[in-house]
C-alpha positions as CSV (number, residue, x, y, z in Angstrom):
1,X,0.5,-2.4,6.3
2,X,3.0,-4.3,4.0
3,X,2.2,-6.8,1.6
4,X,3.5,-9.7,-0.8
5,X,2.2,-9.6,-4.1
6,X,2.4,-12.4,-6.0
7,X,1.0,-14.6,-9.2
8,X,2.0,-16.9,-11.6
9,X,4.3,-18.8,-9.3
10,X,3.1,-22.7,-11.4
11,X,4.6,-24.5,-8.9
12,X,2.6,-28.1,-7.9
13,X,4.1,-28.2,-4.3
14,X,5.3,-25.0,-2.5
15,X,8.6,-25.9,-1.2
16,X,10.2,-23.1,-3.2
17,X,7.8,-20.6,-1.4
18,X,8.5,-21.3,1.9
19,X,11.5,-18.7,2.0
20,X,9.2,-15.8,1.3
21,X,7.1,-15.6,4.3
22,X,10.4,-15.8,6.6
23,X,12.0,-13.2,4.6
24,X,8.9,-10.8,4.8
25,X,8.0,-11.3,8.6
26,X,6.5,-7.5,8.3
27,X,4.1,-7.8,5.8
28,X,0.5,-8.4,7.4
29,X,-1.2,-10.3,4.0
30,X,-0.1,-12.2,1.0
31,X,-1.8,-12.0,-2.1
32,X,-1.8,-13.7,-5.3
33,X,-3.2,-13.3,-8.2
34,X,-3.7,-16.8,-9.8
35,X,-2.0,-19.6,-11.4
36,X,-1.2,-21.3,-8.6
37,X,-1.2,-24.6,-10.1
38,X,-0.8,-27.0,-7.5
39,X,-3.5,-27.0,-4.7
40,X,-1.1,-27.5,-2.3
41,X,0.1,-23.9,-2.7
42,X,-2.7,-22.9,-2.5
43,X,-3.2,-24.8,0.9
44,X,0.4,-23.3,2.0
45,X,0.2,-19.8,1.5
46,X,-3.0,-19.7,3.9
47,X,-2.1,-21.2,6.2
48,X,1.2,-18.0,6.7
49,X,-1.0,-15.7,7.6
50,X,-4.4,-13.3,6.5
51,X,-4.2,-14.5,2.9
52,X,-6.1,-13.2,-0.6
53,X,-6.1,-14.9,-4.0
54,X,-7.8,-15.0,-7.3
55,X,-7.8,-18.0,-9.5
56,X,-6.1,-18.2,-12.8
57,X,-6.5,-19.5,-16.0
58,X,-4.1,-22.3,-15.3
59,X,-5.9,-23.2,-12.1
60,X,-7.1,-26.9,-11.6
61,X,-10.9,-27.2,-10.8
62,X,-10.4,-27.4,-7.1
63,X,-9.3,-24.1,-6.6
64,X,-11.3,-22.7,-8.8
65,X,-13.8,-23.6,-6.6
66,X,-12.7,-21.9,-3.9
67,X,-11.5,-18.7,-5.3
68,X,-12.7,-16.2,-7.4
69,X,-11.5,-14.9,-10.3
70,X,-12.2,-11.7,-9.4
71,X,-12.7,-9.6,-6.3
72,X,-12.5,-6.4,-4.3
73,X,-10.4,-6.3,-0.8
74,X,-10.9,-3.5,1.7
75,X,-7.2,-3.3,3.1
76,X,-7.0,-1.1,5.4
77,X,-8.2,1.9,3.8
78,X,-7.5,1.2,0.3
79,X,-9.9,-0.9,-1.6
80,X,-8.2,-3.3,-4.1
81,X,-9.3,-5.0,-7.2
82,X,-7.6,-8.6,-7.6
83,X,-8.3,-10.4,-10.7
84,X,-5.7,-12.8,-13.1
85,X,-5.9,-10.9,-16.2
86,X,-6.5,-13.7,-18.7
87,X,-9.4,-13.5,-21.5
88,X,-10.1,-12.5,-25.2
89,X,-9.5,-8.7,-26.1
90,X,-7.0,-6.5,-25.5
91,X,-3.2,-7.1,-23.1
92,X,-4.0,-8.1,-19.9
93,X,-3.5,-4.8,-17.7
94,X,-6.2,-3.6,-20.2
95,X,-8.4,-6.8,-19.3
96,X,-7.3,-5.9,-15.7
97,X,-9.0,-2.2,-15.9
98,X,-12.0,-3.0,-17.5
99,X,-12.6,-5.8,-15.5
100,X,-13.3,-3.0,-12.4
101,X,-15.1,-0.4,-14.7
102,X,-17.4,1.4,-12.8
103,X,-16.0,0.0,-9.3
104,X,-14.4,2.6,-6.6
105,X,-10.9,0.8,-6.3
106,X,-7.5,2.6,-5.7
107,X,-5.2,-0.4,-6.7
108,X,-5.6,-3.8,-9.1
109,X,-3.5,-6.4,-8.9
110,X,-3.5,-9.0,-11.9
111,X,-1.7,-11.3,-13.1
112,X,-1.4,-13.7,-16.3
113,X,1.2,-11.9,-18.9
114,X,4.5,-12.5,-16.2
115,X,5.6,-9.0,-17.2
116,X,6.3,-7.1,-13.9
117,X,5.1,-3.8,-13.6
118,X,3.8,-0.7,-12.1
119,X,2.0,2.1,-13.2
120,X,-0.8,4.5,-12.7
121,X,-4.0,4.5,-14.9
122,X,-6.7,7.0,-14.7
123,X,-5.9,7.4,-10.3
124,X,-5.6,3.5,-10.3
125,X,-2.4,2.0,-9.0
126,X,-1.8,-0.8,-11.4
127,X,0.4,-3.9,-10.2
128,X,1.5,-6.7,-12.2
129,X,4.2,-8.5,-10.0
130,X,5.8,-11.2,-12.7
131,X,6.5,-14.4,-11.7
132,X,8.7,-15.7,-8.4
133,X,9.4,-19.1,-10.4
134,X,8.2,-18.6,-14.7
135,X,9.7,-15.3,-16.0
136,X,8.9,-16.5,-20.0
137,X,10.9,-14.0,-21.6
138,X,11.4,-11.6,-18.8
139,X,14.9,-11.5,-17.6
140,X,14.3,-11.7,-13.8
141,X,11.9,-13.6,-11.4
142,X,10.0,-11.0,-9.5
143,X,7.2,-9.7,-7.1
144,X,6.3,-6.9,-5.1
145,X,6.3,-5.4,-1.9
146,X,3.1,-3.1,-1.0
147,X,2.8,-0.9,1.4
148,X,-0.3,0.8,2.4
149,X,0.6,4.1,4.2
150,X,-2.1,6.4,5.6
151,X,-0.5,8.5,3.0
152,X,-0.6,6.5,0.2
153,X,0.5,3.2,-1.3
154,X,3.8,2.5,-2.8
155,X,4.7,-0.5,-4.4
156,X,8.3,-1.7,-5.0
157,X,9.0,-4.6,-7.4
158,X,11.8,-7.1,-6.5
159,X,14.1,-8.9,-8.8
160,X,16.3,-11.8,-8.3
161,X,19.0,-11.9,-11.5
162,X,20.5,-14.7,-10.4
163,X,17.7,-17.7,-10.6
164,X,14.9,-18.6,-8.9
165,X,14.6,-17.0,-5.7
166,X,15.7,-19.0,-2.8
């Protein structure tokens, strides 16, 4: 199973999103993990498909309401922690880890900082995929593509240099 991970995207309408989905027409789920901003991404990105999000910090009321800001998704057979990252104490992939301590997950996704990366903490695939549209002072847009092999997950980030992705 393939999917797109994404967060931070801040966009109020999700015209600049629609390109995603056509350019992915393997991956079985889109996630995102929060800061949204506009409901009506929101609405968009379920309606292409099995869809999972958290809310972020940057959220307006009405999706915080309907998401959480934190959860656990059985995917296949991985179970994955999905959370934003924001709060007091610590960077945000350290918020990201403790806010699963004591959970059985093999992968967390966050969110929040808009620094891509991807790394392993104590057995725990850790993926942060930046921002498709707010890079702050990264020097690419980015997300990632997850796949969930019987054998293991891998996660590849992907960078446009050039702008915002299109």
């Amino acid at each position: 199973m393939k999917a797109i991970v994404i967060a931070d995207t801040h966009l109020k309408a999700p015209e600049k999103l629609a390109w995603l989905t056509s350019k992915h027409t393997d991956a079985g789920v889109i996630i995102h993990a929060g800061d949204y901003t506009g409901s009506s991404v929101l609405t968009f990105l379920q309606s292409q498909g099995p869809f999972f999000g958290a809310a972020g910090n940057a959220d307006p009321e009405a999706i915080k309401l309907l998401l959480p800001e934190k959860q656990v998704l059985t995917l296949g057979s991985y179970q994955v922690g999905l959370y934003h990252g924001h709060g007091p104490g610590g960077t945000t992939p350290a918020r990201a880890f403790r806010a699963f301590a004591g959970e059985q997950v093999d992968i967390i996704i966050f969110g929040h900082s808009h620094q891509p990366c991807i790394f392993t903490r104590s057995k725990i695939l850790m993926l942060n995929p930046g921002s498709l549209t707010t890079k702050r002072q990264e020097r690419w847009f980015s997300y990632i593509v997850l796949t969930l092999a019987p054998t293991g997950p891998t996660a590849q980030l992907i960078f446009d240099s050039r702008g915002r992705f299109s």
